[in-house]
Structures are given as C-alpha cells and as structure tokens.
C-alpha positions as CSV (number, residue, x, y, z in Angstrom):
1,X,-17.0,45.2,-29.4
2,X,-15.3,47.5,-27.2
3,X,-18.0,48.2,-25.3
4,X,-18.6,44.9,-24.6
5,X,-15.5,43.8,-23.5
6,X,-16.2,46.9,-20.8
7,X,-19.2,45.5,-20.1
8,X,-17.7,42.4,-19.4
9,X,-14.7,43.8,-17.6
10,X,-16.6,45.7,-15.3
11,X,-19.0,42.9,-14.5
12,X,-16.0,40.6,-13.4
13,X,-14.5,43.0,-11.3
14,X,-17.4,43.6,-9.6
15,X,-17.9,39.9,-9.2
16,X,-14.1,39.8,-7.4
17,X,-15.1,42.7,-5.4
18,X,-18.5,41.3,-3.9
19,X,-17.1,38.1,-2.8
20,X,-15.4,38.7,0.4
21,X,-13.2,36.2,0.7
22,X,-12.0,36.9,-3.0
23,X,-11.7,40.7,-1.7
24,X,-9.4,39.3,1.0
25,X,-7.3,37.0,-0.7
26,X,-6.2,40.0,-3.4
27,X,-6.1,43.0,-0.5
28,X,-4.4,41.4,2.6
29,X,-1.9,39.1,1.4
30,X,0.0,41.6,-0.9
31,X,0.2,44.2,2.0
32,X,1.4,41.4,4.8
33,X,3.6,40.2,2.3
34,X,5.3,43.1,1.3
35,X,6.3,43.4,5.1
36,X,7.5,40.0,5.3
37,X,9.8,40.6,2.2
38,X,10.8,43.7,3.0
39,X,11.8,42.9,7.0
40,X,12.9,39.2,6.5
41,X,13.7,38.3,3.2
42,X,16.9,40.4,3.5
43,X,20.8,39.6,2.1
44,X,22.5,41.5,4.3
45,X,24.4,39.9,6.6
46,X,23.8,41.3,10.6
47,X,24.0,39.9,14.1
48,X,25.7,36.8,12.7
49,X,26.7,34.4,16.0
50,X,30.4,34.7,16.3
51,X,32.6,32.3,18.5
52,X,35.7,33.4,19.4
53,X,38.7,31.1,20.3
54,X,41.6,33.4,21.5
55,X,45.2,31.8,22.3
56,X,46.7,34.9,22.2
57,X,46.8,37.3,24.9
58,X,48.3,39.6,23.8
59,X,47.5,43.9,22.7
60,X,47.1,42.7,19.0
61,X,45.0,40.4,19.0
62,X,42.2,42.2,21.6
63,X,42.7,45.3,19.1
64,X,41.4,42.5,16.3
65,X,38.3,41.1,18.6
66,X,37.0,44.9,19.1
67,X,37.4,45.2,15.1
68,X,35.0,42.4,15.1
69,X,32.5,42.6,18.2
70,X,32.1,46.4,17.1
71,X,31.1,45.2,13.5
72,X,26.9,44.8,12.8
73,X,27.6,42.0,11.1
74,X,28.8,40.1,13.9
75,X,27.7,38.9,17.2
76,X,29.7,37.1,19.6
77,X,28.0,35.0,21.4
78,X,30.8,31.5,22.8
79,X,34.0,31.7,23.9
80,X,35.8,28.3,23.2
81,X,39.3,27.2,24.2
82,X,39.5,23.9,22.4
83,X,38.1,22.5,19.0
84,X,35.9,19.8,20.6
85,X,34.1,23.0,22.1
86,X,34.5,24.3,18.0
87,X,32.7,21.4,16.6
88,X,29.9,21.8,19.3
89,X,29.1,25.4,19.2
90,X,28.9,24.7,15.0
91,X,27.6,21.8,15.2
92,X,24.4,22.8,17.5
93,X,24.4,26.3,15.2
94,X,25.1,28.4,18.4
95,X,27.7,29.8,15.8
96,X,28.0,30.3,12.5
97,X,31.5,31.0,12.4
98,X,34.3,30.6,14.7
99,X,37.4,33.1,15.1
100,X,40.6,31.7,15.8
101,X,43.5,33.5,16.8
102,X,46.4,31.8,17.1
103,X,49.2,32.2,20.5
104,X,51.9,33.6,18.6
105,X,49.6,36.1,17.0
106,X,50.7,39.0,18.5
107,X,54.4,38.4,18.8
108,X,54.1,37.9,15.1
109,X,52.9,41.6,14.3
110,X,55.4,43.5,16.6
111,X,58.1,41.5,15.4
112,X,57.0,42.4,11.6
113,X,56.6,39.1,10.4
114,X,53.6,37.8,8.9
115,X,50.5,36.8,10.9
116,X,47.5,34.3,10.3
117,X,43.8,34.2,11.7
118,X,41.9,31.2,11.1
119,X,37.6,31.6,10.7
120,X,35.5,28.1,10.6
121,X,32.4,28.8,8.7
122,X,29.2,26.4,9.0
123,X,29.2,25.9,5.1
124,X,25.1,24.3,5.3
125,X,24.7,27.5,4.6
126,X,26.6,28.6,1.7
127,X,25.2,32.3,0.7
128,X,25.6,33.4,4.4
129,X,28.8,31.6,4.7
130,X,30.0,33.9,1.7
131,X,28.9,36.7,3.1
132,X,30.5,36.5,6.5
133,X,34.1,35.2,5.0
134,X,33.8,38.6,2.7
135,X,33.0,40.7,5.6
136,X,35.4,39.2,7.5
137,X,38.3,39.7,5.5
138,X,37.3,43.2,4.9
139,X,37.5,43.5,8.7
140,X,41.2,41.7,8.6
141,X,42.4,44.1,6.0
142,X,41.4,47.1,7.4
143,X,42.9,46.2,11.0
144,X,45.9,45.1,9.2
145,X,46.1,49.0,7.3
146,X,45.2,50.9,10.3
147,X,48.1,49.4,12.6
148,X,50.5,52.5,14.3
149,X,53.1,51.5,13.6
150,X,51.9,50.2,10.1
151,X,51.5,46.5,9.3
152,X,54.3,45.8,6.7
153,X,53.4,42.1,6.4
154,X,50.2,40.6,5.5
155,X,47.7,39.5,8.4
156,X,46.5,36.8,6.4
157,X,42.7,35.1,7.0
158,X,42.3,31.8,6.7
159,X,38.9,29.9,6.1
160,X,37.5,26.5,6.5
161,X,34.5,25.7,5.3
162,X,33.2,23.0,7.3
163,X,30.4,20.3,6.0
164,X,30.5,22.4,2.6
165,X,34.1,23.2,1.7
166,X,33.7,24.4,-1.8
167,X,30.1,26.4,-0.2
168,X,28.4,24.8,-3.2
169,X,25.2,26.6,-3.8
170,X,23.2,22.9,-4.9
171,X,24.0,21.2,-1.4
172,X,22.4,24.5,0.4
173,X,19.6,24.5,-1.3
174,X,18.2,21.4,-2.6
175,X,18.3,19.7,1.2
176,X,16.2,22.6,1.5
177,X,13.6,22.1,-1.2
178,X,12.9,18.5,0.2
179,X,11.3,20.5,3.1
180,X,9.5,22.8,1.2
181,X,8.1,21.4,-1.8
182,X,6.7,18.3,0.2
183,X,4.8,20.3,2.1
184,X,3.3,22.4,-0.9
185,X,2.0,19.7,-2.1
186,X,0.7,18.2,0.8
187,X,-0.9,21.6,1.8
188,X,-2.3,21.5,-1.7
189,X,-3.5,17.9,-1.8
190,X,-4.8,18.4,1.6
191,X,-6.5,22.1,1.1
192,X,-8.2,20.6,-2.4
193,X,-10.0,17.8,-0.4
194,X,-12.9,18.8,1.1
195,X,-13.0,21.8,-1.3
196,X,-13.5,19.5,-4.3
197,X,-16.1,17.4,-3.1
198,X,-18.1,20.8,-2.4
199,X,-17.6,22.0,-6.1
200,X,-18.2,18.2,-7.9
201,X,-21.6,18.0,-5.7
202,X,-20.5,15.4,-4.1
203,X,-19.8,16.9,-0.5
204,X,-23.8,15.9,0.5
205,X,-23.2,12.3,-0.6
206,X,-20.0,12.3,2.3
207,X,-22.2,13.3,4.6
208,X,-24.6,10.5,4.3
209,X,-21.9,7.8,4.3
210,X,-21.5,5.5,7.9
211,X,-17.7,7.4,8.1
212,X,-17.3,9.0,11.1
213,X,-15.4,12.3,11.3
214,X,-12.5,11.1,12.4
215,X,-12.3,8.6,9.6
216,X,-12.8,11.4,6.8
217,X,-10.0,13.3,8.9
218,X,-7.6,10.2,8.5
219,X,-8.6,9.3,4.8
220,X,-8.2,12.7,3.8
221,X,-5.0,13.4,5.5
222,X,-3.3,9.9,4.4
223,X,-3.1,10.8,0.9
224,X,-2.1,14.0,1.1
225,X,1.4,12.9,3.5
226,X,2.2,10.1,0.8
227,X,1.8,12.8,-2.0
228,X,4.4,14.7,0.5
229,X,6.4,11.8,1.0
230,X,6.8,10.9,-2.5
231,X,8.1,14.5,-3.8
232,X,10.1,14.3,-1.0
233,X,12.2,11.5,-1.6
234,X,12.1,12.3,-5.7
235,X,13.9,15.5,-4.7
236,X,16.5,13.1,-1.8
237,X,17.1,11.1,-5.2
238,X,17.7,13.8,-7.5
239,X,20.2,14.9,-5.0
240,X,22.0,11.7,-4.1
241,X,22.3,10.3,-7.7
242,X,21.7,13.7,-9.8
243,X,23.8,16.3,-8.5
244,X,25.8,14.4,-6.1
245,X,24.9,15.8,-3.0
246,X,25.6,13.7,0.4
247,X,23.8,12.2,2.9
248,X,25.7,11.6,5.7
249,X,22.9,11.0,8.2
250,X,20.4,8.0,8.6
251,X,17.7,8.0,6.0
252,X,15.3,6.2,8.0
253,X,15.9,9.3,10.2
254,X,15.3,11.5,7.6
255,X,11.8,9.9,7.0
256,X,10.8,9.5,10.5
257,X,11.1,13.8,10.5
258,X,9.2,13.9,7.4
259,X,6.3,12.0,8.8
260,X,6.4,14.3,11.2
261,X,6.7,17.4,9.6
262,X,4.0,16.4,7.3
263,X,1.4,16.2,9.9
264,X,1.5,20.2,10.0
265,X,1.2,20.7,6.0
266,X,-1.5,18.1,6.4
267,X,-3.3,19.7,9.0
268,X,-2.7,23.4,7.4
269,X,-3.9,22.5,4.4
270,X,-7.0,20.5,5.5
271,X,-7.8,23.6,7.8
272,X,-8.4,25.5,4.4
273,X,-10.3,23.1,2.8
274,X,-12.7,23.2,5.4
275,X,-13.3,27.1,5.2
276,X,-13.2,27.0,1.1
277,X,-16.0,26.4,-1.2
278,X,-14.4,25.8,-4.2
279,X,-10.7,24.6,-5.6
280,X,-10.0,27.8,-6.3
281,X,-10.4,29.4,-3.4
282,X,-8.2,26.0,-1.7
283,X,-5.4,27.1,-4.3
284,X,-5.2,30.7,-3.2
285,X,-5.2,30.1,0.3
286,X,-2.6,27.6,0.1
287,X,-0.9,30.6,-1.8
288,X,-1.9,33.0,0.7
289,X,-0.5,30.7,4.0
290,X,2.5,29.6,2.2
291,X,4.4,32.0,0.9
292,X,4.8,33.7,4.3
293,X,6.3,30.1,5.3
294,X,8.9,30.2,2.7
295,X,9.9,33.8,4.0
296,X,10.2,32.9,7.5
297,X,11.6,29.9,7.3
298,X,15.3,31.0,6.3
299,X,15.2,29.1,3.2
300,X,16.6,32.4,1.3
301,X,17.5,34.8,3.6
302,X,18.9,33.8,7.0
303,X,17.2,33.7,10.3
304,X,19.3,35.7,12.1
305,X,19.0,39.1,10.0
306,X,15.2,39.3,10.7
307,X,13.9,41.6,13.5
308,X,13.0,39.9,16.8
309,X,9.5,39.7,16.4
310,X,9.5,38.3,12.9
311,X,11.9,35.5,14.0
312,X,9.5,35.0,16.9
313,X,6.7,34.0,14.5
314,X,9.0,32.2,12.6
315,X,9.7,30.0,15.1
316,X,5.8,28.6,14.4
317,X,7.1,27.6,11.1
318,X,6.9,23.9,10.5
319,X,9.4,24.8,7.5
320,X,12.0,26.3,9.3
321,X,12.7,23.2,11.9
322,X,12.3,21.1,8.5
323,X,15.6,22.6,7.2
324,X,17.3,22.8,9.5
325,X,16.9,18.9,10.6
326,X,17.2,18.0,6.3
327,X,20.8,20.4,5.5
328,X,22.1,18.9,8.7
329,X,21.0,15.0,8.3
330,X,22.1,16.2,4.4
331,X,26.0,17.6,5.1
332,X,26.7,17.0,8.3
333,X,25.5,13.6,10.1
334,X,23.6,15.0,12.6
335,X,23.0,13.6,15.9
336,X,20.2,12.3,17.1
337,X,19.9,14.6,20.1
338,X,20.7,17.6,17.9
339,X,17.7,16.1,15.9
340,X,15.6,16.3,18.8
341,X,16.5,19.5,19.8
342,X,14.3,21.0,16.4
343,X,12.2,17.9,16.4
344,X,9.9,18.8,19.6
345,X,9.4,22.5,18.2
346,X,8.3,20.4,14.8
347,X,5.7,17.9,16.7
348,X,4.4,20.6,18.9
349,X,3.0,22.7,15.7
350,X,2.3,19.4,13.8
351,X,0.1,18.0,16.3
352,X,-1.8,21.6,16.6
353,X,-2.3,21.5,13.1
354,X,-3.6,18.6,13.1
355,X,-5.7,19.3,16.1
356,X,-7.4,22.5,14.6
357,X,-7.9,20.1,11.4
358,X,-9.6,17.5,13.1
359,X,-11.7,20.6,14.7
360,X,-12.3,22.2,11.2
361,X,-13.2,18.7,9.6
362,X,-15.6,18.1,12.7
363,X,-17.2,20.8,12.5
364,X,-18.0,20.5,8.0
365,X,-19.0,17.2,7.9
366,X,-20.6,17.0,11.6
C-alpha cells in the first residue's frame, strides 16, 4: 500500500510540476508575497503626517515641536493657525493628527503650574490612531522628565478622537470590508466565466452563437458587478442595523463609487478568465492577484509606513481609493469634492481594466 501511495504521490507532483502555469502559481506568488508582507503589511507606526497648530511662541513649546519633528514616527507636513484650517487638513487626510499647543503653554511651565497639549487624531482609522496617541504621549512624558529645571507639574496630553471617538475597532474595519469582499467576489464571478464554459465544453457552443464580443464582454461582466453589489450592501446593512455603525454620507453616493469601483474587479477578473483553462486555475489567480491588493491597499497596515515604491504601486490599487471613499462616506460625511479627489484615480484603473478585458475577451472568443 505504501508503495502505492508513492507511486501516486510522485505522479501528482510531477503532474503540478509539468504544468507551467501550475509551477507559477505555487513558485512566484509565495516569494512576491513574502515581500509585500514583509515591506507593507507592517504595525509600526513611521512617517505619520503631523500638523502642527502653535499659539505659543514661546522656548517651551519649540523645545516640544523638535521632541516631535525629530521622532520617526512623525512627519510634519501643515502648519495651521485656526480650526477651520484643522478640519481641512483632517478632513482631506493631509494629516492624520494635529498638534495643538496652546498660547499660554510656555508661561505655564516656567511658572510651575500645570500645562496641557491638545492632539486631534483622524479616528477612521482606529489601530493607527492608537498607535500615534501612545507614541505621542510617550513623547509628552519624556519632554516633560527631561525639562532643566525639572517639570514638577504634569504636561498633560489631551486627545480627540474625531469621527471615531471611542476608536472602535468595528467602524474601521467593516466600512472597509464593503470594499474588499465585493470585489472578491466580483473578481471571482468574473475570473470563473469564461473559464467554466471551457471546462463544461461549452466554450465552442459560445463561439458559434450571433453574440458579438462586446456583447459576451457586457453579459459576462453584468453579473459579476450585481454579485459585487449585492455583498456589498449585505455588509452596509450588517453595519447600519448589526453593529451600529454610521453612515453619515449619501448612500446613493456610496453606490454610484461602487459601480465604479466594480468596473476594475470586473475587468481583473475577466482578464483571468480569459488566460485560464479551467476553474481552478480562475480560483488561483484570483488568489494570486488579490492578496497583493489587500496588502497594498492599507486595509491592515497603514499607507504611510510602506516604502516609497511599494506605496507607488499601491496607488494602482482599485482597493485602496475604495476605502478610503467607504470609511469616509461611513464616519465622516464626506464631501463630494473630497469624493472626487479618490474617485478619478478609481475610474482611471476601472476603465483600464475594463479596457484590457474587453481586449482579453476579444481576443478568446474572436
């Protein structure tokens, strides 16, 4: 018995081994994502956009800014003099937090009384917004210890957490999953298409049907963005009714971007149906294109702590304007020219998607 499960063993593995797209699919993914995890799927908090709003002219507080602008974690990148320019500088994500120091901060520490410093975090995201209050106060403290003359009274921080305030982990991530499971399953439906009619037989029979290429391309994309707009809005519901999550923004808005957003996953997904011969193969390159998209995205792992050049490519990511346009439709009301602003990255990718799919489609059934 033994030898025959050998036999058999050694006869599947060789069977992985000769097919090269099989030999691919379990060499090259592993070793590009291994770099991707490794580079962008990262915790630590670096580089994170500071504004700084500074009333206070004084010696005390500039000793404070160098405690922060000479920090890793943070990097200042506004100055601000009023909180209309606060809200804009959050609100358009040009900061993630915002340091305030009061005008009667210095006076208060050479007259030994006790000080405050106020830091606004962008609570959509909640894990990084954790991160920079901790490393924050860590940086408070230890300018507060280090004074000559010492410090006898506390400098105090204090946070706001705005469009999160108690940074509940459920309102940062499920906004998020509406973008990324609808377009799993609409790069699944889509990459299963064509690939099943080749494995049923049934790919010749297409062929010989009056549809012209462009009307496969539109009836096999059609069901795969209602498949995507379905999960989409089971997950919206799930959150509004569920787990109580808001949605402060327009939901007609919020479907107009998923239309959108699902032309990429469409066109991504129909791209490997075309190259795939069998469901399989459809299911591990979905895999394969994927979970690379989840990484860059910033779904887990901020944006902002990945190296230049893997945020560049990120920026190709249908995913990552996708959550940013549902956490901030989600929590915060966006408006509409914010929404634009990550909309025209999101139509520019869709409709290259879409274009290569119409290519890919063209060129399997013409």
């Amino acid at each position: 018995m033994l030898r025959r499960i050998l036999a058999l063993l050694a006869k599947e593995l060789a069977a992985l081994w000769n097919d090269r797209k099989t030999r691919f699919v379990i060499l090259i993914p592993p070793l590009i994502q291994v770099m991707l995890f490794a580079y962008a799927a990262t915790y630590d908090v670096t580089n994170v956009p500071l504004g700084i709003w500074n009333d206070d002219a004084g010696n005390q507080s500039a000793a404070l800014l160098r405690r922060f602008t000479g920090s890793p974690a943070f990097h200042p990148t506004v100055a601000m003099e009023s909180p209309a320019e606060l809200s804009a500088a959050i609100d358009a994500r040009r900061a993630a937090a915002v340091l305030h120091i009061p005008q009667n901060f210095s006076a208060d520490i050479l007259a030994g009384r006790s000080a405050s410093v106020q830091l606004v975090l962008d609570g959509r995201r909640s894990n990084t917004a954790l991160m920079i209050q901790s490393y924050a106060a860590a940086i408070v403290a230890a300018f507060a210890r280090d004074r000559d003359p010492p410090v006898h009274q506390p400098v105090s921080l204090d946070v706001r957490d705005w469009y999160n305030p108690t940074l509940e982990s459920q309102w940062f991530i499920l906004p998020g999953l509406v973008a990324v499971l609808s377009m799993m399953m609409a790069m699944l439906v889509g990459a299963l298409s064509l690939a099943r009619e080749r494995e049923l037989g049934t790919f010749e029979q297409l062929l010989v049907t009056p549809l012209r290429p462009t009307e496969v391309l539109v009836g096999k994309a059609l069901p795969s963005m209602i498949v995507g707009l379905i999960d989409a809005n089971l997950v919206t519901a799930a959150a509004l009714f569920w787990f109580g999550i808001p949605l402060l923004g327009s939901i007609m808005l919020l479907e107009a971007m998923l239309v959108l957003y699902l032309l990429a996953g469409v066109g991504i997904g129909l791209v490997i149906s075309s190259i795939t011969r069998t469901q399989q193969q459809a299911m591990l390159g979905v895999f394969v294109v994927a979970s690379p998209m989840v990484v860059l995205s910033g779904y887990a792992a901020p944006v902002e702590n990945m190296p230049p050049i893997v945020e560049l490519i990120g920026r190709a990511d249908p995913i990552r304007w996708m959550l940013l346009i549902a956490r901030g439709l989600f929590l915060q009301d966006m408006p509409l020219a914010v929404v634009l602003q990550y909309a025209w990255p999101l139509a520019v990718i869709g409709a290259t998607s879409f274009a290569v799919a119409g290519l890919a489609v063209r060129r399997a059934v013409g």
